[in-house]
C-alpha positions in Angstrom: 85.0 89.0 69.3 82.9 91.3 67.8 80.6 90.2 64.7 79.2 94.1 63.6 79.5 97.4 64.7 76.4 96.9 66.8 77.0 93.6 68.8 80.3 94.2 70.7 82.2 96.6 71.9 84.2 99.5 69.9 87.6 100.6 70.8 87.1 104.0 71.8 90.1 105.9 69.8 88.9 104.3 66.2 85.2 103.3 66.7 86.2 100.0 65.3 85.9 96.6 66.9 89.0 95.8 68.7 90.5 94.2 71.8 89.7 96.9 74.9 92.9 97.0 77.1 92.9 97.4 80.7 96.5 98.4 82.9 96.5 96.8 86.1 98.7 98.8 88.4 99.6 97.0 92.4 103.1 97.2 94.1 102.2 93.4 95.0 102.8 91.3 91.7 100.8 88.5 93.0 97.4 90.8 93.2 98.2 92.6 90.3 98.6 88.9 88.7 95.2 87.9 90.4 93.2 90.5 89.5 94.8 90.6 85.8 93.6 87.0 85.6 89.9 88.0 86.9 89.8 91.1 84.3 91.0 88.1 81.4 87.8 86.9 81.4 86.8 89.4 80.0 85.7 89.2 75.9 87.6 91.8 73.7 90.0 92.9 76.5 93.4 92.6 77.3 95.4 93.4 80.3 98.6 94.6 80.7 100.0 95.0 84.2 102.0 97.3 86.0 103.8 97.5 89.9 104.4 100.8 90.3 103.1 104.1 89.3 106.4 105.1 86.9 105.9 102.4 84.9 101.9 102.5 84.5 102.5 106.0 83.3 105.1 105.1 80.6 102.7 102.5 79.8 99.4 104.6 79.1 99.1 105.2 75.4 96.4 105.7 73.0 95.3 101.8 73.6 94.8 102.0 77.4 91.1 102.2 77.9 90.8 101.6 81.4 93.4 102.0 84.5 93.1 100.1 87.5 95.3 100.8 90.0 95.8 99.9 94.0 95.7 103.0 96.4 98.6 102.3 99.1 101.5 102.2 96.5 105.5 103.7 97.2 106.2 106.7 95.4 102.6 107.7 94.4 99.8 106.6 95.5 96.5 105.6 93.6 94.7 108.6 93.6 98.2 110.7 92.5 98.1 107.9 89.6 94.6 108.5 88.4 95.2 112.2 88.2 97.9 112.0 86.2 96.6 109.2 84.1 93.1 111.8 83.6 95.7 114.9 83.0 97.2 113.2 79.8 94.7 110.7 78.9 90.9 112.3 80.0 89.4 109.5 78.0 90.6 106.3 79.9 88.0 104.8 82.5 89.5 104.8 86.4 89.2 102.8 88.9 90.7 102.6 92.6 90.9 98.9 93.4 91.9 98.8 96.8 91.8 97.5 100.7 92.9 100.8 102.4 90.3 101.9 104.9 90.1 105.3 104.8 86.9 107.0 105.7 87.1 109.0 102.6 89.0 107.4 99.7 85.8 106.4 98.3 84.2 109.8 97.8 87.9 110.9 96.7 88.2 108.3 94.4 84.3 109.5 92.6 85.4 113.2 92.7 88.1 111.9 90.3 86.2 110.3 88.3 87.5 107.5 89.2 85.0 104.0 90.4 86.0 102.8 93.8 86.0 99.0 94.3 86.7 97.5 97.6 89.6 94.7 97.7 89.0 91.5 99.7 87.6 87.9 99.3 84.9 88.7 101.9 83.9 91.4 100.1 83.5 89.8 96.7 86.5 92.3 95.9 87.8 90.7 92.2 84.1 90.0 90.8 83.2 93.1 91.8 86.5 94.5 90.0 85.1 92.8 87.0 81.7 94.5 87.0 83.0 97.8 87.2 85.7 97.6 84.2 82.9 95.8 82.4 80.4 99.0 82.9 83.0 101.4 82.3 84.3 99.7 79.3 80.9 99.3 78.0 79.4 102.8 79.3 
C-alpha cells in the first residue's frame, strides 16, 4: 500500500493512493483466470475479469485503469475491444495479450495505443504481461 503521495502509486481519476484495477478480458476462463492470478501480484492492483467483449465493456468504469484483453475473441475481437474501450475511456492503459500470429497485430496493436504482449510459456508470455501493466500503470 501506499505510505505518501510520493512512494506509491496514485489512482489516476483522484490523484489519491488507491488500489489500481486492471480488467482481464479472454473467451478462455482458465487464461483469463491465469493471467488474473499473475497480474495479483501486483501491489495496489486489483483485477477483475472478463470472457467476452460485452461484458468487459459494461464493466469499464471510472476505476478501470488498465484493459487487457486477448485478440482472437467471438463477437469482437481484441483490437475492436481496445477501440471502443479508448472511444469512452481515452485514459485507461491497453494492452493486447495474445498468441495469434499475425504478421501485423503488433504494429496494429501500438497504432492503438495499445502494448502488445506475446502469449505463451516459451515466450515468458504472463511475466512479460506483468511488466507491461506494471509500466503502464506506473507510466
Amino acid at each position: 500500500m501506499c505510505a505518501s503521495r510520493d512512494s506509491g502509486p496514485l489512482h489516476r481519476s483522484t490523484g489519491r493512493c488507491e488500489m489500481r484495477t486492471v480488467l482481464v478480458v479472454d473467451d478462455d476462463p482458465d487464461l483469463t483466470a491465469l493471467a488474473g492470478a499473475y497480474l495479483g501480484r501486483l501491489d495496489d492492483v486489483a483485477v477483475r475479469t472478463a470472457t467476452d467483449a460485452d461484458d468487459a465493456l459494461a464493466r469499464v468504469d471510472d476505476s478501470v485503469d488498465c484493459v487487457v484483453s486477448d485478440y482472437e475473441m467471438p463477437g469482437m475481437d481484441g483490437l475492436a475491444l481496445l477501440d471502443a474501450v479508448d472511444a469512452a475511456h481515452p485514459e485507461v492503459d491497453l494492452v493486447l495479450f495474445t498468441g495469434a500470429e499475425e504478421d501485423d497485430l503488433a504494429e496494429r496493436a501500438r497504432e492503438r495505443g495499445a502494448q502488445y504482449v506475446r502469449k505463451g510459456a516459451s515466450t515468458g508470455g504472463f511475466d512479460d504481461l506483468v511488466d507491461a501493466v506494471e509500466g503502464a500503470l506506473d507510466g
